[in-house]
N, C-alpha and C positions, 0 to 999 in steps of 0.2 A: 283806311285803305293804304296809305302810304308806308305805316309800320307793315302791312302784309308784301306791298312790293320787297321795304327793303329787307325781311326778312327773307323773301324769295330768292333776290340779289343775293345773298350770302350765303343761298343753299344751292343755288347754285351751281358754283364750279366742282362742289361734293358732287352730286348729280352726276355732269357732265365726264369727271375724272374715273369714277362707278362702274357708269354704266355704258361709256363710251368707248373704251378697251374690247370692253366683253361682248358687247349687243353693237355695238354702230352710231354712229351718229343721229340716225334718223330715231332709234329707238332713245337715244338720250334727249334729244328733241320732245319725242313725245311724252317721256317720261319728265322731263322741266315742265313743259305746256298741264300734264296732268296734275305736277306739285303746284303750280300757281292756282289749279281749279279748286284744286283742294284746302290750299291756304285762303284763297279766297272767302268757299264757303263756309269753312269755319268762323272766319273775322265779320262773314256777313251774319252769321247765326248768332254771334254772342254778340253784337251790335243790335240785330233787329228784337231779340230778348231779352238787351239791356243785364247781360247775366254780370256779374262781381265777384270778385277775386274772395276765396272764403278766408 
């Protein structure tokens, strides 16, 4: 889980420079809040299925 933070940390200010011009702050907000849900559950699903690099 802490490779998925710091990978989140590095996406980031992409995110926030993106989406926060175009759409606003709140919606860059929500759009970070929804990349971390997302990084999350990936990192939870290849953890809890023990998946391997092929």
């Amino acid at each position: 889980m802490a490779l998925t933070l710091g990978v989140w940390l590095c996406a980031l200010p992409f995110v926030l420079l993106l989406i926060g011009p175009l759409f606003g702050v709140k919606a860059a907000a929500l759009a970070a809040g929804g990349l971390l849900v997302a990084v999350a559950a990936i990192c939870w699903y290849v953890c809890a299925f023990e998946l391997e690099a092929p």
